[in-house]
C-alpha positions as CSV (number, residue, x, y, z in Angstrom):
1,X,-59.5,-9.1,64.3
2,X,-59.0,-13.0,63.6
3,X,-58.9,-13.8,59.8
4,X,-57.5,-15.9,57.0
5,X,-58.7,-16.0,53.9
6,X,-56.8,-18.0,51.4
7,X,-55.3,-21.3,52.2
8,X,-52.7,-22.1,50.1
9,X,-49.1,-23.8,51.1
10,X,-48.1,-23.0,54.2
11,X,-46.9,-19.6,53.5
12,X,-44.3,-16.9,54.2
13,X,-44.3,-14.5,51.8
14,X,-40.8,-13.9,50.2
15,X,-39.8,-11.0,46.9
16,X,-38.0,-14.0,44.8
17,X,-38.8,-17.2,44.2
18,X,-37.2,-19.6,46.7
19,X,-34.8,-22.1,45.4
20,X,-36.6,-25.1,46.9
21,X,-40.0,-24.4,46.8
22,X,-42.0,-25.5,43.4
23,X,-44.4,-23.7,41.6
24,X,-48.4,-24.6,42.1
25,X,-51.2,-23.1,39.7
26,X,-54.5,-23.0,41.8
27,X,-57.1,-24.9,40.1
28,X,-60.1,-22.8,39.7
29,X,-62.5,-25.6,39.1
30,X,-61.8,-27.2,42.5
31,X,-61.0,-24.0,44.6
32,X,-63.8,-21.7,46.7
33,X,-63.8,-19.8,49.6
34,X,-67.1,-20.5,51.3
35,X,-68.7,-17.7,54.0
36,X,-71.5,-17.9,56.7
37,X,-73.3,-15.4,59.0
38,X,-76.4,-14.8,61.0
39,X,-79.1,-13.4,59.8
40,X,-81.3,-11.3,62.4
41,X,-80.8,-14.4,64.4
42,X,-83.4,-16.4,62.3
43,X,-81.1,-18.4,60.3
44,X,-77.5,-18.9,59.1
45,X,-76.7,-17.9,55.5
46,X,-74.0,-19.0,53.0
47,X,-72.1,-17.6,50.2
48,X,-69.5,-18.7,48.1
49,X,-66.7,-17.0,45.9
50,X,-64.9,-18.6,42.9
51,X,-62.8,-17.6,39.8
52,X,-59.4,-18.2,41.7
53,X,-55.7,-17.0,40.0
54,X,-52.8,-17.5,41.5
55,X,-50.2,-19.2,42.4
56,X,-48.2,-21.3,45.7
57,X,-44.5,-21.2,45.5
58,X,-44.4,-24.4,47.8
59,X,-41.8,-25.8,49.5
60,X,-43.1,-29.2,51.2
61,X,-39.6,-30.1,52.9
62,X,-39.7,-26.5,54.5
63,X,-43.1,-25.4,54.3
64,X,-42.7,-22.1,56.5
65,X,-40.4,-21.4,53.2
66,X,-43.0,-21.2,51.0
67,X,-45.8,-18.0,49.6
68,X,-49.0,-17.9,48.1
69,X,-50.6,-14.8,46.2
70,X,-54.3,-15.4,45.3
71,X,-57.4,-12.9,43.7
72,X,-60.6,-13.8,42.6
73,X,-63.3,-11.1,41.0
74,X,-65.5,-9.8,43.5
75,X,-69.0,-10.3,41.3
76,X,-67.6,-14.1,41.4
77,X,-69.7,-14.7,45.0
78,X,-72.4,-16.9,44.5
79,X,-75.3,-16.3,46.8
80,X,-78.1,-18.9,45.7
81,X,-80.7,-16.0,45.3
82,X,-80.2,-13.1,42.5
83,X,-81.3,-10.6,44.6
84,X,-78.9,-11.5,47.0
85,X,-76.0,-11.0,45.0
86,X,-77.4,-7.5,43.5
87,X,-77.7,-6.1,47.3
88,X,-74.1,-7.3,47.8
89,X,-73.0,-5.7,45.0
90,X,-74.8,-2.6,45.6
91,X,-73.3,0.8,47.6
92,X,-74.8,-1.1,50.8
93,X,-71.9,-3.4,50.6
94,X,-68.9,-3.5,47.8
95,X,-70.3,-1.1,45.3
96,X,-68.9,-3.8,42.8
97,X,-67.4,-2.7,39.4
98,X,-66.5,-5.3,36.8
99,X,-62.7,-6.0,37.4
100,X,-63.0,-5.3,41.3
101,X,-61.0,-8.1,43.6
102,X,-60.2,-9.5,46.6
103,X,-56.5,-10.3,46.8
104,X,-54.5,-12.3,49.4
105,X,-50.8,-12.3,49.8
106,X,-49.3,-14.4,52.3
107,X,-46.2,-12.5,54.7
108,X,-45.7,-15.1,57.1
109,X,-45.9,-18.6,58.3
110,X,-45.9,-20.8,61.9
111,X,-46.0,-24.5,61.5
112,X,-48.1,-26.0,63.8
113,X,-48.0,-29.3,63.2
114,X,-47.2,-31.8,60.6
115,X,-49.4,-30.8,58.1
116,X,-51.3,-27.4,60.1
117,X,-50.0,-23.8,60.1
118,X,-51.1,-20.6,60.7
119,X,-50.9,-18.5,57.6
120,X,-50.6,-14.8,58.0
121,X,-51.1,-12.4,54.8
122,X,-52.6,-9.5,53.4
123,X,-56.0,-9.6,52.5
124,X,-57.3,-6.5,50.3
125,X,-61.3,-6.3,49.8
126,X,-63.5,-3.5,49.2
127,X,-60.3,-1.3,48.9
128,X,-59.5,-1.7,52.8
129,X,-56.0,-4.0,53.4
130,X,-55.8,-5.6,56.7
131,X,-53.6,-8.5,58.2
132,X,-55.3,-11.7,59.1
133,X,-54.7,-15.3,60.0
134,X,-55.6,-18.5,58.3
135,X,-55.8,-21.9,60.1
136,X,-54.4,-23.9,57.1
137,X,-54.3,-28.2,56.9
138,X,-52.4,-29.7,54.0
139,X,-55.0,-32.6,53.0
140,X,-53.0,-34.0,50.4
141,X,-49.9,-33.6,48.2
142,X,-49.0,-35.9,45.5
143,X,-49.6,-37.4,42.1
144,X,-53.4,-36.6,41.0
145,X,-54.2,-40.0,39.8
146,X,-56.2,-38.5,36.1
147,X,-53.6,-35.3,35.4
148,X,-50.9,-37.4,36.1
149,X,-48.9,-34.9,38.2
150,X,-48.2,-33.3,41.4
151,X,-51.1,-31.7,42.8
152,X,-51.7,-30.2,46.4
153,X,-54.7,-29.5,48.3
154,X,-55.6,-27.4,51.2
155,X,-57.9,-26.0,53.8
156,X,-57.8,-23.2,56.1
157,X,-60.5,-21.5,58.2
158,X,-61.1,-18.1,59.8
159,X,-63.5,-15.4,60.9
160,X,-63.5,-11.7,59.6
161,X,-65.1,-8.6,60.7
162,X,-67.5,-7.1,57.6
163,X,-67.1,-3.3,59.3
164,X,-62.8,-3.8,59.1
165,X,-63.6,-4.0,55.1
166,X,-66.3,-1.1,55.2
167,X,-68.9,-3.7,54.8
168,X,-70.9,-3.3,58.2
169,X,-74.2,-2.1,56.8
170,X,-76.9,-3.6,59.2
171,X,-74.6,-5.2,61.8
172,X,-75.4,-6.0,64.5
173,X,-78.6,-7.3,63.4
174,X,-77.2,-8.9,60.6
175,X,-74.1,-10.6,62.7
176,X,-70.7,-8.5,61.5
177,X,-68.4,-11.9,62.5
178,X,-68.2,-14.0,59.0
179,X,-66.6,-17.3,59.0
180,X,-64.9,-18.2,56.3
181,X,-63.9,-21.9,55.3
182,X,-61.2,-22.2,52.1
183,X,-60.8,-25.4,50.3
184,X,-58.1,-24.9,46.9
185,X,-56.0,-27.5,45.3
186,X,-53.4,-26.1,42.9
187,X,-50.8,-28.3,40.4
188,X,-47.3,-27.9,39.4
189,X,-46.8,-25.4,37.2
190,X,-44.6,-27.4,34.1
């Protein structure tokens, strides 16, 4: 299985805190995790989650030095149709209790370029943990020109597998491959 689900610094997860790397808060107003799959073959359909927490230790001089930890509340997908979302969150799919989340913790890092790695981590959802892969860009780190501080931004991409997470109800009609496409900035922590 191909995955990634959180882009965040280019990440290698460590137990301490690196002496290098600087601490980044992910910005929950300008951070989402978008997915896509095929419906019966009629149409292509789009979620979104939100509600990030979490945090990039990131090193920008040594990036395959840095980590990133990241949750966000399952009943935080957006859909665009109510009913949507309630079948999601039904015993079809997640069986979604308040407090239930999906949870991403980086474990190591290849730098592929000067500003492109591929993130590998942990990603826990629907109680199943599996390892994926995130293709992750650094668009931008510097000064955010209104907070007045530095401020990082990334993408990453990837595909998943709904029946690794015990979500494969209806596959193959409804396509089990999801892509996934991961926009977060974050700012240093003061």
């Amino acid at each position: 299985m191909k995955t990634a689900f959180l882009a965040a610094a280019f990440a290698t997860v460590s137990t301490c805190v690196l002496a290098d790397a600087d601490t980044y808060l992910l910005d929950p107003s300008h951070s989402q995790v978008v997915f896509s799959y095929n419906h019966l073959g009629f149409s292509t359909t789009h979620g979104m989650f939100s509600g990030f927490n979490g945090e990039i230790q990131f090193d920008q001089e040594n990036p395959a030095a840095s980590s990133v930890a990241v949750s966000f509340p399952v009943k935080s997908m957006l859909t665009g149709w109510e009913a949507r979302f309630a079948h999601f969150m039904n015993p079809d799919f997640f069986a979604a209790k308040e407090g239930d989340m999906i949870s991403f913790v980086s474990t190591g890092i290849e730098v592929t370029g000067d500003n492109t790695a591929v993130i590998t981590g942990d990603l826990t959802m629907n109680g199943v943990t599996r390892s994926v892969e995130l293709n992750a860009k650094l668009n931008q780190a510097g000064t955010h020109p209104s907070e007045g501080k530095p401020w990082a931004g990334f993408d990453a991409t990837t595909s998943l597998l709904r029946s690794d997470y015990d979500l494969g109800k209806f596959a193959p009609y409804v396509s089990d491959e999801v892509a996934v496409n991961i926009s977060i900035e974050a700012m240093k922590a003061d």
